[in-house]
C-alpha positions in Angstrom: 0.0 0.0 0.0 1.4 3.4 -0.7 2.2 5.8 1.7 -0.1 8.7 0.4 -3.2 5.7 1.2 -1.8 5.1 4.6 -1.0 8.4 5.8 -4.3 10.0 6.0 -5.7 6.8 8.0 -3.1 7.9 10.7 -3.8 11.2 11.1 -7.2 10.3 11.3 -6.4 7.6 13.9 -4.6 10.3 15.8 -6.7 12.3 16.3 -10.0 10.4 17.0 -7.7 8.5 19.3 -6.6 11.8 21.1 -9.8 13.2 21.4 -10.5 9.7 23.4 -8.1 9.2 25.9 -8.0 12.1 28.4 -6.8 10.8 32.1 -9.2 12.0 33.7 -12.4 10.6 31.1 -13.8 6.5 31.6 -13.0 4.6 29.2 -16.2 4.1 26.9 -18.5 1.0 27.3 -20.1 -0.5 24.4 -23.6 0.6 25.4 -22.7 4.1 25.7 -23.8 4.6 22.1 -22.6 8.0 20.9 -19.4 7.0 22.8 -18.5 4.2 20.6 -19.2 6.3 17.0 -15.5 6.1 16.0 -14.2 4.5 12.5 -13.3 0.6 11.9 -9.8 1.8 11.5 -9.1 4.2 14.5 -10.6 1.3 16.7 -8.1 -1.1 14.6 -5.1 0.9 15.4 -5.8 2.9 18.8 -7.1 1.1 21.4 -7.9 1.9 25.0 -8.5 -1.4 26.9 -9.4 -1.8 31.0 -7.5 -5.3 31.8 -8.2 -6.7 35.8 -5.5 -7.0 38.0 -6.4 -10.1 40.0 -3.1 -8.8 42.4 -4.8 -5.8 43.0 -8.3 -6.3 42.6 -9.3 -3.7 40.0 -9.1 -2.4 36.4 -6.1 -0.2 35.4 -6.3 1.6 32.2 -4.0 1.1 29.1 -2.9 2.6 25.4 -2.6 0.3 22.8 -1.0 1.5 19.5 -0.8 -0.9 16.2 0.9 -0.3 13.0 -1.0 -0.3 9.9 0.9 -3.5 9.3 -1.0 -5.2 11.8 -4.6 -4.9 9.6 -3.2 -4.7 6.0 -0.4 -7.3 6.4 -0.6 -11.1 6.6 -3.5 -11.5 9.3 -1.2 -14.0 10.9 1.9 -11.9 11.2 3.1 -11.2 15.3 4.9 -8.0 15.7 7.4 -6.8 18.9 5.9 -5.0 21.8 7.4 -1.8 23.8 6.1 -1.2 27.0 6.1 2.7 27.8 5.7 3.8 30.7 4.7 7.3 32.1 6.2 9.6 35.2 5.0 10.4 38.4 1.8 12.7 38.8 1.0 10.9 35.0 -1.5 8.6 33.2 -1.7 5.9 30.7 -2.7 9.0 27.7 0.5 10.8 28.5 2.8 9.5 25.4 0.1 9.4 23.7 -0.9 12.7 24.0 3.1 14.5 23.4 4.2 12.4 20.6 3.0 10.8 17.5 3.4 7.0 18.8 1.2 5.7 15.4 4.5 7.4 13.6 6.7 5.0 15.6 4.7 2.0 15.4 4.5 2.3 11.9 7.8 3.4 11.0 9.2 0.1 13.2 6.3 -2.3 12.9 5.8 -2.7 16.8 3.1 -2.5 18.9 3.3 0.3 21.9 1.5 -0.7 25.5 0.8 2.8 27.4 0.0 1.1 31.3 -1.2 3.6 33.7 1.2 3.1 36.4 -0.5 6.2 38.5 2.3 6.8 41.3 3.4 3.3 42.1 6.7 3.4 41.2 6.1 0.5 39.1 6.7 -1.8 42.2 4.6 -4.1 44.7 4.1 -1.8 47.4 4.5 -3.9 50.6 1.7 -1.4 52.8 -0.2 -0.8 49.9 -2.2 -3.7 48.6 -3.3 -1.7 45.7 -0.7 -0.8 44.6 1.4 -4.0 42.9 2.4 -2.7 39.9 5.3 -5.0 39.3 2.5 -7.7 39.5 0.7 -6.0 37.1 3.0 -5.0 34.5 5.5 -7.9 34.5 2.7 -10.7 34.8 -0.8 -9.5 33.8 -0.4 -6.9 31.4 2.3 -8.8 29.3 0.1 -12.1 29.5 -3.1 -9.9 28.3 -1.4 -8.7 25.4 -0.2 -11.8 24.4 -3.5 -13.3 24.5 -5.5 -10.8 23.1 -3.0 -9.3 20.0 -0.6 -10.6 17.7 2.8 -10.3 19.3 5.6 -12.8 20.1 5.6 -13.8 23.1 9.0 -14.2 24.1 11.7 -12.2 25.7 13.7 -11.5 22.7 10.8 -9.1 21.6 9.8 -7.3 24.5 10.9 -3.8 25.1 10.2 -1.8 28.0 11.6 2.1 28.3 9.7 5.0 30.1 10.3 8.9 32.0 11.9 9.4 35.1 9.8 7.3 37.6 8.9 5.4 34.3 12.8 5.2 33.7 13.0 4.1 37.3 10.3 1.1 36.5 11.3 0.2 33.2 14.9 -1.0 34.6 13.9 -2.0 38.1 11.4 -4.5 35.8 13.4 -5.7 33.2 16.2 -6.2 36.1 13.8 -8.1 38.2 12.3 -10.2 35.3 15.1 -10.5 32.9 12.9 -13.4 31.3 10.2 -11.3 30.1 11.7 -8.2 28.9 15.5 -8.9 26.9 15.4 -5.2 26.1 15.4 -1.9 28.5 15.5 1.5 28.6 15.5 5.0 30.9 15.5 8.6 30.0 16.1 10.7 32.8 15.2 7.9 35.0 15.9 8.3 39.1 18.1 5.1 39.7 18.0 5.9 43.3 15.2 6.7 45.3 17.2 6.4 48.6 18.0 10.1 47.3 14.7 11.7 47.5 12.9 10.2 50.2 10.2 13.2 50.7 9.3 12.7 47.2 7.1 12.0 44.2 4.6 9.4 46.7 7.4 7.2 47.2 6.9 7.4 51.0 3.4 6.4 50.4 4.2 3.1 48.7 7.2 1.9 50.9 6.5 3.3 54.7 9.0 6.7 55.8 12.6 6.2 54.8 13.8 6.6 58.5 12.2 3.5 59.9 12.1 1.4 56.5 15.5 2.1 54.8 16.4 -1.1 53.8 13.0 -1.6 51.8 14.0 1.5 50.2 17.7 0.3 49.5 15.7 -3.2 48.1 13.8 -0.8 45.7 16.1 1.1 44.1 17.1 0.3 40.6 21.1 1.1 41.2 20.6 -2.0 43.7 19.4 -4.4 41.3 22.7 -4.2 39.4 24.1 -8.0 40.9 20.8 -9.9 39.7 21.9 -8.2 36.4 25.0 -9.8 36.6 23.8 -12.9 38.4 21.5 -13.9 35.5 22.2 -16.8 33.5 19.6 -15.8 30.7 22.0 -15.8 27.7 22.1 -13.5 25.5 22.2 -10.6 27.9 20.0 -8.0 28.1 19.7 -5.0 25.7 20.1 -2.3 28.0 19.9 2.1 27.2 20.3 5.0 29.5 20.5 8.0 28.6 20.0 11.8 30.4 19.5 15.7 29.7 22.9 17.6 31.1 20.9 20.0 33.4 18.4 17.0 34.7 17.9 16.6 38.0 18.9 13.0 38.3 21.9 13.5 36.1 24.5 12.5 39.1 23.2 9.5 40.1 22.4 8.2 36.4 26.4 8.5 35.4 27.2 6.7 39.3 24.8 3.9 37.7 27.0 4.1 35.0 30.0 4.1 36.6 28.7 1.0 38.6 27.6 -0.8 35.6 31.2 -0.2 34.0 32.9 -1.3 37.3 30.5 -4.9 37.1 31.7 -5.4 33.5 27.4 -4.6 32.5 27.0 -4.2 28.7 25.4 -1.1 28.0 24.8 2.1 25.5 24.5 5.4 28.3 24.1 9.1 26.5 24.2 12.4 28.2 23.0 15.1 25.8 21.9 18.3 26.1 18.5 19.2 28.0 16.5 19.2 31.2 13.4 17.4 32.4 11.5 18.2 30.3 8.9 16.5 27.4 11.0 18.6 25.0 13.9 16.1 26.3 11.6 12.8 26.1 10.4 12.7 23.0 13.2 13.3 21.5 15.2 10.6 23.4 12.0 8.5 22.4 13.7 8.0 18.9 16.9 6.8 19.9 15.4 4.3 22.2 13.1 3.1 19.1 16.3 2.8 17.1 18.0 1.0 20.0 14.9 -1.6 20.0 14.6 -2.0 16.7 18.0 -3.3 16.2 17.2 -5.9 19.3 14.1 -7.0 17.7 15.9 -7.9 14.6 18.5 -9.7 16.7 15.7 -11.5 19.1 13.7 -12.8 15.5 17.4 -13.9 14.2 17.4 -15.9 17.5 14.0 -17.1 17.2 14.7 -18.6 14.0 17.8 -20.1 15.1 16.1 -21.7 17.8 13.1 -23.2 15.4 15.4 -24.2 13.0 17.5 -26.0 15.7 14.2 -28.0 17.1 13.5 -29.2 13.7 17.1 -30.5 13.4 16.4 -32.5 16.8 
């Protein structure tokens, strides 16, 4: 299909889908009638979907985004999935709302998974039973999407990046559950939270800092480093960190860099110019994209290896 015929479907996508999927707006039911007056092809490519949390014991709110290639490809075709994830005081819509993500899907043929992490920090919260967000995200939402879309589901082609306390949650994820996501990603991410203790609700998730330090220390993505290393998953992760100059987690992103050279941890870390900022986001956006893509050529290359070697046996 040409790209003056597939164009104008995304735009109109875009902005049907942006005019739908305000934070602070329910998502539509089917009986709401007027509600549900959107095109076949802006339901095909933007979805908002309500999956359960059985950890947690309610509905949590997510952005789906499908390339073009997903409808007017081979029906049977599987694609990679990024999971992005939001910052603290955000919402599921956020991405969706500052950059054109149906741009990136199509231009890299992967599907994009918007979770609304709310303020959880993208961890189980021991004291807060609703809050279990590495639950969530690691187990339910990546077991949703595999049953109910076209992607692999294996390791190899999972992604998972995000903004500050979504940098924070992408790596403490992936870290944890090296199994699910083989690729990883911050921008201007806090890798330690021991740092800002009187911050951004992370008191409210893991008790005060003065009488709960170690759970803090047991949090914190810069102390996940030796399950990185400890992992016997082969290949190794696919790990990027990048952040802006003037950021206000700059220091203790180059110490985890400086840590991660120290344990011998392959990985690409960038410091350019900027602050924190969406301005700084979406443009790091494209480099992580980049980053992935080149991972989700080497995790098919794998894939096929593999297949080719169970035939042989």
């Amino acid at each position: 299909m040409k790209k003056t015929i597939l164009l104008p479907l995304t735009l109109i996508a875009a902005m049907l889908f942006l005019a739908t999927t305000a934070c602070a707006h329910p998502t539509p039911k089917a009986d709401e009638g007027t509600e549900m007056a959107v095109t076949d092809m802006s339901t095909l490519l933007a979805d908002t979907i309500e999956v359960k949390s059985q950890a947690m014991g309610r509905t949590i709110k997510n952005v789906v985004i499908k390339p073009e290639y997903y409808i007017t490809y081979n029906q049977n075709a599987r694609f990679p999935v990024l999971y992005l994830l939001h910052g603290a005081d955000g919402c599921y819509s956020d991405w969706s709302k500052k950059t054109d993500l149906h741009r990136l899907a199509d231009q890299y043929n992967v599907i994009i998974v918007c979770p609304d992490g709310q303020d959880s920090w993208y961890f189980d919260s021991p004291i807060d039973p609703t809050m279990q967000f590495e639950t969530y995200v690691s187990k339910e939402l990546v077991s949703y999407i595999d049953s109910h879309y076209r992607s692999y589901a294996n390791r190899y082609m999972r992604a998972i990046t995000g903004l500050s306390m979504g940098g924070h949650g992408a790596l403490f994820l992936a870290f944890r559950h090296p199994d699910v996501f083989w690729s990883c990603g911050s921008m201007s991410g806090n890798m330690d939270i021991t740092q800002f203790s009187d911050r951004w609700h992370i008191r409210a998730r893991l008790g005060d800092y003065e009488n709960n330090s170690q759970r803090w220390h047991d949090h914190a993505v810069c102390n996940q480093l030796e399950r990185v290393k400890a992992s016997d998953l082969k290949p190794a992760q696919n790990i990027i960190i990048d952040d802006g100059l003037n950021d206000i987690f700059i220091k203790n992103n180059i110490a985890l860099h400086d840590k991660m050279v120290e344990m011998g941890i392959d990985h690409d870390f960038t410091v350019r110019p900027g602050r924190h900022s969406w301005t700084y986001w979406v443009n790091s956006l494209d480099y992580h994209m980049m980053f992935f893509d080149k991972a989700f050529h080497r995790g098919a290359e794998l894939l096929r290896k593999e297949a080719q070697s169970n035939v042989n046996n």
